[in-house]
OpenMM code with the backbone's topology and positions (N, CA, C; nanometers):
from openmm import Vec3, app, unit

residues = "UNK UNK UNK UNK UNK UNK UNK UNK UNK UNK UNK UNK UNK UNK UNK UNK UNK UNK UNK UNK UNK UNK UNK UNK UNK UNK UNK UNK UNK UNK UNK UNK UNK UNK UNK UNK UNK UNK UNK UNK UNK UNK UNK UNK UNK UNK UNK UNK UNK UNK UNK UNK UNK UNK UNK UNK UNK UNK UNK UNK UNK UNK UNK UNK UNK UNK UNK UNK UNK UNK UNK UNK UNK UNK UNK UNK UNK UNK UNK UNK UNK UNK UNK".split()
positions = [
    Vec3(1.7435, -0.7536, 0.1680),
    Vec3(1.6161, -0.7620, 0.1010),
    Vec3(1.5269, -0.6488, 0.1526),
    Vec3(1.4689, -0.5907, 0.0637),
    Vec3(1.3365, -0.4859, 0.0995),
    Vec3(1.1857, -0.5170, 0.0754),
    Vec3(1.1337, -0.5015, 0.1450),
    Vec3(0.9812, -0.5338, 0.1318),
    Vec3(0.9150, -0.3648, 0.1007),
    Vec3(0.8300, -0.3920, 0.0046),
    Vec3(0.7256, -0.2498, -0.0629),
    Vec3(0.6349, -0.3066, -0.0244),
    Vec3(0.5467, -0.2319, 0.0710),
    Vec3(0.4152, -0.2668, 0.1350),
    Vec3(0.3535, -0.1102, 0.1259),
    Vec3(0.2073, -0.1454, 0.0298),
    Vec3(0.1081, -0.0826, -0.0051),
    Vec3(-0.0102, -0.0811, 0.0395),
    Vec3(-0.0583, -0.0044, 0.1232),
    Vec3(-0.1871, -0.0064, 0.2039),
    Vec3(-0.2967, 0.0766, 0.1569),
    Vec3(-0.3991, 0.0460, 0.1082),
    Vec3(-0.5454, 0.1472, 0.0776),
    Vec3(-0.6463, 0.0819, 0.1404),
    Vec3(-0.7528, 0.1415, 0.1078),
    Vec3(-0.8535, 0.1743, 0.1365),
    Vec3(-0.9298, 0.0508, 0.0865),
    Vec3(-0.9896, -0.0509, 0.1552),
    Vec3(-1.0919, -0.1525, 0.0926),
    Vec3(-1.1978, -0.0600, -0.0184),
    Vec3(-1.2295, -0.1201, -0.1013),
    Vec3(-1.2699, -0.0648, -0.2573),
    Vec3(-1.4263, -0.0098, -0.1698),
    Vec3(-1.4750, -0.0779, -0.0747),
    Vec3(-1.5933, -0.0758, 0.0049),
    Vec3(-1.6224, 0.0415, 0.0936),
    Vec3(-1.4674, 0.1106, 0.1007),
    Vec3(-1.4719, 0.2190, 0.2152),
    Vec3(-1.4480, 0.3599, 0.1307),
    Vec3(-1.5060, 0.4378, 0.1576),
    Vec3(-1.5178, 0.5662, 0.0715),
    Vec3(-1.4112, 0.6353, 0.1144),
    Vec3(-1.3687, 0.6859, 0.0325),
    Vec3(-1.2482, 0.7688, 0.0358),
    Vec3(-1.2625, 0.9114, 0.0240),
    Vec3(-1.2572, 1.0263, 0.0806),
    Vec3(-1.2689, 1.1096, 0.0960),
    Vec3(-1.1189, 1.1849, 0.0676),
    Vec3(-1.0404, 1.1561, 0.1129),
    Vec3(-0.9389, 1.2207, -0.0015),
    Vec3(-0.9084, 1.1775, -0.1157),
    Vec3(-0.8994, 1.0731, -0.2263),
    Vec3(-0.8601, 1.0645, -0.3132),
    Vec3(-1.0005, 1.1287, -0.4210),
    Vec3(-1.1232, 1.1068, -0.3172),
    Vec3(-1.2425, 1.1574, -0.3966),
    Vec3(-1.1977, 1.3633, -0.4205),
    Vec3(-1.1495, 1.3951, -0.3316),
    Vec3(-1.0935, 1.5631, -0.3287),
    Vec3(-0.9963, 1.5951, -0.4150),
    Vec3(-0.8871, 1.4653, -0.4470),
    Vec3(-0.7767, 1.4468, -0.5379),
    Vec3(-0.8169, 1.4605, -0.6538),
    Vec3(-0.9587, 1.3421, -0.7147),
    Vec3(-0.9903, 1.3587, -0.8398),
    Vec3(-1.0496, 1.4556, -0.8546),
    Vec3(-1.1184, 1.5107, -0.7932),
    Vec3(-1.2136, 1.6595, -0.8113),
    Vec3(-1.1231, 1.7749, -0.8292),
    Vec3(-1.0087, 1.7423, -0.7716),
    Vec3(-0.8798, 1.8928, -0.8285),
    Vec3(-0.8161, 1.8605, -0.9813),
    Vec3(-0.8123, 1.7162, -1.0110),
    Vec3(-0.7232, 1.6934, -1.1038),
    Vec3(-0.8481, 1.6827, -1.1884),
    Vec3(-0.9851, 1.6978, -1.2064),
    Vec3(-1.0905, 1.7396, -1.2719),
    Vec3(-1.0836, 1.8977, -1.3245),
    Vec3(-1.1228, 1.9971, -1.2094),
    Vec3(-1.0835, 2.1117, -1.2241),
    Vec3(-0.9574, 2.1639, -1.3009),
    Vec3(-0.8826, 2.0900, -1.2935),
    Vec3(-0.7126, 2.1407, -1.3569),
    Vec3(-0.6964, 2.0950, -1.4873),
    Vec3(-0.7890, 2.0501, -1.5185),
    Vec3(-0.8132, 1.9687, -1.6832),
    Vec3(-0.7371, 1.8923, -1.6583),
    Vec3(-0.6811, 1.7629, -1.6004),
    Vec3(-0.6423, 1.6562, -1.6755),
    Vec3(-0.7343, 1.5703, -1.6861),
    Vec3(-0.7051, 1.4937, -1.7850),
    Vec3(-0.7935, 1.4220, -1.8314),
    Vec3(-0.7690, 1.2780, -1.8167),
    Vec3(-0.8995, 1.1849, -1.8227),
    Vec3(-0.8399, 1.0531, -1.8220),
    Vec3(-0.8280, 0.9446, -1.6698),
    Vec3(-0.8605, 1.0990, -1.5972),
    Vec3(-0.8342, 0.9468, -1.4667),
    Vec3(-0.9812, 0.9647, -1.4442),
    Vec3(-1.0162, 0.8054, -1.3992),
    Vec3(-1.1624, 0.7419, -1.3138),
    Vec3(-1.1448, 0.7929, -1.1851),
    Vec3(-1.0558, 0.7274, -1.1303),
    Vec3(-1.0772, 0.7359, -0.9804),
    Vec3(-0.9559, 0.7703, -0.9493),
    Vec3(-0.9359, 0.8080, -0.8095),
    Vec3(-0.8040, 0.8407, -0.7259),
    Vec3(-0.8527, 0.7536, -0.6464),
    Vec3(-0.7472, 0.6626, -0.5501),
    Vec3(-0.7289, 0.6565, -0.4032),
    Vec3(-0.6523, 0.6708, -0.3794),
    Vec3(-0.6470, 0.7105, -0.2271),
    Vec3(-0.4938, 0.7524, -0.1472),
    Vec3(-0.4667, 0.6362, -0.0767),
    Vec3(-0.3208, 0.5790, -0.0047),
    Vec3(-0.3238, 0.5004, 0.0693),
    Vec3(-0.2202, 0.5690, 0.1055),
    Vec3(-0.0924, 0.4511, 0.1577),
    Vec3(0.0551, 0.4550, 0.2515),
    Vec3(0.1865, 0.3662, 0.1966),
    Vec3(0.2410, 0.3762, 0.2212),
    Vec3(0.3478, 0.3132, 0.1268),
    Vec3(0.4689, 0.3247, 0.2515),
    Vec3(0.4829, 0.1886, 0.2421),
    Vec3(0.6175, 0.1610, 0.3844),
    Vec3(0.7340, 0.0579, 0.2738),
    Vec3(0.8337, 0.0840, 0.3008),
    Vec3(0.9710, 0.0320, 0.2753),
    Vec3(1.0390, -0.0691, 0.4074),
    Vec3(1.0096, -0.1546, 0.4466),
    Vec3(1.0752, -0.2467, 0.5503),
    Vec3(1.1933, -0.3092, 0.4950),
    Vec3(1.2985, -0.2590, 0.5544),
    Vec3(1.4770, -0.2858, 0.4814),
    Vec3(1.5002, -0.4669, 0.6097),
    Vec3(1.4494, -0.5375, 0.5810),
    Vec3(1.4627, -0.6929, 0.5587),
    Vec3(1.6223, -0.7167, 0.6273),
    Vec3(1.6351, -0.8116, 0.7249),
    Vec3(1.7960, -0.8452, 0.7599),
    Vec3(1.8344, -0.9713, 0.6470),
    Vec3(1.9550, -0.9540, 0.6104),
    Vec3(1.9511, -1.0192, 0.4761),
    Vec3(1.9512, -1.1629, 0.5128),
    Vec3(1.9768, -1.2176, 0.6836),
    Vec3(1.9566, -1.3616, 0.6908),
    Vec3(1.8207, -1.4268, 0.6677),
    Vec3(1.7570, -1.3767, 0.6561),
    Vec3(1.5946, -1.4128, 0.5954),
    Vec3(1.5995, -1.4667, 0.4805),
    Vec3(1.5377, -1.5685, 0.4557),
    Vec3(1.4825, -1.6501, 0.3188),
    Vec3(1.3720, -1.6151, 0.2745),
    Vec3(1.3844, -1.6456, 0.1310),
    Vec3(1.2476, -1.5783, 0.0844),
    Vec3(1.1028, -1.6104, 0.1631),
    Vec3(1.1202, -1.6652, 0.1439),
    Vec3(0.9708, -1.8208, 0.2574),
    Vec3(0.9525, -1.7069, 0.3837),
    Vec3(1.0771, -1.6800, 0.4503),
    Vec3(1.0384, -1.6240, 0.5943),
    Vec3(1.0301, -1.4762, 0.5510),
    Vec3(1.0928, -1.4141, 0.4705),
    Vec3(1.0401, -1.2687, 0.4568),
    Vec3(0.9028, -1.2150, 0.4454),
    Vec3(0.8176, -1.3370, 0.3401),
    Vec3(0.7132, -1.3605, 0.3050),
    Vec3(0.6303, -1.3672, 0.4267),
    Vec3(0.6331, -1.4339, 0.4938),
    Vec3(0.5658, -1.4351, 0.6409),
    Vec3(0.5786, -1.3371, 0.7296),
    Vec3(0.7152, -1.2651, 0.7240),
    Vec3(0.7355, -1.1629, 0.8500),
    Vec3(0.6219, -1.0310, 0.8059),
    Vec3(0.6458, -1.0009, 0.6812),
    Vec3(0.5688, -0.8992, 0.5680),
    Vec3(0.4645, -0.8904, 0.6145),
    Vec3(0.3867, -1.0078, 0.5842),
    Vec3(0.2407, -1.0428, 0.5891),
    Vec3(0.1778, -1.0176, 0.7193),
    Vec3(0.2938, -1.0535, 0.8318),
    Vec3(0.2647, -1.0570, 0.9640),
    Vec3(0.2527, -0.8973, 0.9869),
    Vec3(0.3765, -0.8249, 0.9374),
    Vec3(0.3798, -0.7006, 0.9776),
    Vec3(0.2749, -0.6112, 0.9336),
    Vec3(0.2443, -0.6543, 0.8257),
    Vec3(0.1649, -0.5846, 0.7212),
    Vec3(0.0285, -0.5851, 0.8024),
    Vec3(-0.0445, -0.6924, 0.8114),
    Vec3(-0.1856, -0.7325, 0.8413),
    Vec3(-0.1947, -0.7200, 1.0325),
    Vec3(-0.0678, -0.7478, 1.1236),
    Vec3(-0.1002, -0.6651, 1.2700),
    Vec3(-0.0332, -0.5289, 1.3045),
    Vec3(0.0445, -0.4739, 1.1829),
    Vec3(0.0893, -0.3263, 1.2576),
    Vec3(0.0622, -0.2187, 1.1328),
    Vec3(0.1072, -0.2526, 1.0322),
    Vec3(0.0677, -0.1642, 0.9543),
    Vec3(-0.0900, -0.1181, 0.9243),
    Vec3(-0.1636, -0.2129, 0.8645),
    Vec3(-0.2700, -0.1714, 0.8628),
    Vec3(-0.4251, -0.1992, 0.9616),
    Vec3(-0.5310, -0.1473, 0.9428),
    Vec3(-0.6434, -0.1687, 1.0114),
    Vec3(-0.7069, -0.2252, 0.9734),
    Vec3(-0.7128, -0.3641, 0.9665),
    Vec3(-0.8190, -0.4949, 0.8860),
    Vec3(-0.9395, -0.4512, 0.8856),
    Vec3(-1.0037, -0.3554, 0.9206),
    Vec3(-1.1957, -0.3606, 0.9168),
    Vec3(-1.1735, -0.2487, 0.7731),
    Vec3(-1.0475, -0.1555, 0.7429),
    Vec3(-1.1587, -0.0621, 0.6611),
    Vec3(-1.0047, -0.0736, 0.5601),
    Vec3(-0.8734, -0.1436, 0.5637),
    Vec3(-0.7595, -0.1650, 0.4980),
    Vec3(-0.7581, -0.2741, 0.4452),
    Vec3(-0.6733, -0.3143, 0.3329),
    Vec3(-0.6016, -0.4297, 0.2485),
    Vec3(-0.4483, -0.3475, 0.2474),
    Vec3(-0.3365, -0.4818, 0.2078),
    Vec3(-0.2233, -0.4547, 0.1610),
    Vec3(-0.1846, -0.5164, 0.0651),
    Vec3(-0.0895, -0.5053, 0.0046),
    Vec3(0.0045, -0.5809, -0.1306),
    Vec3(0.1017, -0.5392, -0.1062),
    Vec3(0.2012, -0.6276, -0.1174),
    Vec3(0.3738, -0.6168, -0.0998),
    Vec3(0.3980, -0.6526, -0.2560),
    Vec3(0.5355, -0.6383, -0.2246),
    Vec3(0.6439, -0.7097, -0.3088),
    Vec3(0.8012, -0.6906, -0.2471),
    Vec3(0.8656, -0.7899, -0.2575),
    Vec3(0.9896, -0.8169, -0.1912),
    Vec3(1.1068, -0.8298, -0.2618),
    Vec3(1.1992, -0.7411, -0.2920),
    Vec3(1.3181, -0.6961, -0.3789),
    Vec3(1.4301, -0.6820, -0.2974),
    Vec3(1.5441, -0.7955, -0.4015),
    Vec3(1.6536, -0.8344, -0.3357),
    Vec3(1.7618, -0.7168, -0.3621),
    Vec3(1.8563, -0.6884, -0.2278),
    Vec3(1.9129, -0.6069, -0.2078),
    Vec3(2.0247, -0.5881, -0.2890),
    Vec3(2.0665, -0.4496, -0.3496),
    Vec3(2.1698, -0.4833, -0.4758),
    Vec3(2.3261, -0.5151, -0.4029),
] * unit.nanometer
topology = app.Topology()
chain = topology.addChain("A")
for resn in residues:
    res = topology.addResidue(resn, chain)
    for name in ("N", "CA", "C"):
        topology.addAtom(name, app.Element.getBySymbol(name[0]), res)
């Protein structure tokens, strides 16, 4: 099993690169995007004796004390079974 864990920027915390992102992809004419944010994107390859229930927890655990910084971060996973 693999866990996709997605980390940005609380909507509250200003972003200074994705704000530099949209200002290039302004300049370059494309058209159409509001906003950019940047975040991080981790792949955790899961030991397959894990149940869904406990992957769910290890994720969350990993996610919210190592991956990210709770005062100025959020995450979202999703958990995809191994082919």
């Amino acid at each position: 099993m693999k866990a996709h864990v997605y980390v940005t920027l609380k909507r509250t915390v200003l972003d200074p690169q994705g704000q530099t992102i949209q200002n290039a992809l302004k300049k370059m004419q494309y058209k159409g995007v509001k906003e950019v944010r940047q975040g991080k994107f981790f792949v955790l390859d899961l030991d397959d004796s894990l149940d869904a229930a406990t992957a769910k927890e290890e994720v969350e655990r990993i996610a919210r004390d190592v991956l990210t910084n709770p005062v100025i971060e959020e995450f979202s996973y999703r958990l995809e079974e191994s082919a």
